[in-house]
N, C-alpha and C positions, 0 to 999 in steps of 0.2 A: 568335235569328236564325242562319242556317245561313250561312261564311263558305267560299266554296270559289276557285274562279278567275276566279270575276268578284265578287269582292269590293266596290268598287268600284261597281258595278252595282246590288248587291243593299244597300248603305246608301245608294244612290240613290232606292230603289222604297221602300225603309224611311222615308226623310223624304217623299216622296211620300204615300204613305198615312196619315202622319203627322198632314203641311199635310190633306189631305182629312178626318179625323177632325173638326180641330180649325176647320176651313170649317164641317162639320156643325154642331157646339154653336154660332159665328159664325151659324148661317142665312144665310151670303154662297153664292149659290148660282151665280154665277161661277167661284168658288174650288173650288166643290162640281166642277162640270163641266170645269176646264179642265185635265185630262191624261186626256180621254174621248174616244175615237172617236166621231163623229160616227154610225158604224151599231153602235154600243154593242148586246150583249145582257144585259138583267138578269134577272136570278130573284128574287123578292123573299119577304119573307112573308106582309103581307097581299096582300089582291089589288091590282091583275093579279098574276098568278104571274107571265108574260113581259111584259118591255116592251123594245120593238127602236127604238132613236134615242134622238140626245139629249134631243126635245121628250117623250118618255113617259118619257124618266128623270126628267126635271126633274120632270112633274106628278106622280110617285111622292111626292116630294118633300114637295107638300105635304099629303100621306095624313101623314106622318111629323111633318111641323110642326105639324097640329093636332093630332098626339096625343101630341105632348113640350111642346106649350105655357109656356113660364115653366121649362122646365128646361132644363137644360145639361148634363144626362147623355150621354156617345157615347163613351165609350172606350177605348180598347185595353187590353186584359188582354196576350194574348202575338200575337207577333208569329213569324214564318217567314218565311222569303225565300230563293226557290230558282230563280239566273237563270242562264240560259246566252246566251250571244252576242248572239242576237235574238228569245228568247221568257222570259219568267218567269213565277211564280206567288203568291201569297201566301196562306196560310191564317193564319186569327188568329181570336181568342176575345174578343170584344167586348161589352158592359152597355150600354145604354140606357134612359132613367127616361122614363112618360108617364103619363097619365092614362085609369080608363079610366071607363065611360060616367056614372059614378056619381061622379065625380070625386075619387076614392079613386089614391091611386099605383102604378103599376105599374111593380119593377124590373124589364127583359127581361136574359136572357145569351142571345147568338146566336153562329152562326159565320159566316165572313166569307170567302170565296174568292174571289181575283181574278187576271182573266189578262190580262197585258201583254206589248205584241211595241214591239220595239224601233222605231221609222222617223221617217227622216231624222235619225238621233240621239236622237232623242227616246223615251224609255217612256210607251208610251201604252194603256189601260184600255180590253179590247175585251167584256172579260166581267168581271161583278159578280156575286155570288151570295151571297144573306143567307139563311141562313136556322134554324131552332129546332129540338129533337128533338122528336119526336115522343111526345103522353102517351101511354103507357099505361091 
């Protein structure tokens, strides 16, 4: 994590992402959404590619629930945190365990970008972005 002048700020966003990680492996999906902007944009991996609101992030959701079923894989490798006054970002390198149609296990490593603006005090998640490289 990157410690400059809003220190302060950015071990904020860092437990923030944190609690959200650890909401995911929970499937508490209050926990999941509550430092979300209401007109939230995501990028995902599977489909939808966009989903704009809370209610199409939520139903993301459960694309992801039925294919981590019975595991509690979602977590942070490294972590970044780059905030200025009233805007930040996060980039971080995250593993996730599922299943796939064959019911064989699949580990995922993804990356993870997200943008938060500061309001009423509060850091709040207006953009999410997962996503995998590309095979060759």
């Amino acid at each position: 994590m990157q410690i400059g002048n809003h220190s302060g700020d950015q071990h904020q966003i860092q437990s923030l992402v944190e609690e959200w990680a650890h909401a995911v492996r929970r499937r508490d999906m209050a926990a999941i959404i509550a430092n979300h902007s209401p007109d939230l944009v995501m990028f995902d991996v599977p489909p939808p590619f966009e989903s704009v609101g809370l209610e199409a992030y939520r139903k993301t959701w459960n694309t992801f629930f039925a294919w981590s079923s019975g595991l509690a894989v979602f977590d942070i490798d490294d972590l970044n945190v780059t905030a200025g006054e009233d805007v930040a970002f996060v980039v971080a390198r995250m593993r996730c365990s599922g299943r796939d149609h064959d019911g064989s296990r699949t580990d995922l490593r993804f990356r993870l970008t997200i943008g938060f603006r500061k309001i009423d005090g509060k850091w709040t998640i207006l953009h999410e972005h997962h996503s995998i490289p590309a095979e060759k």
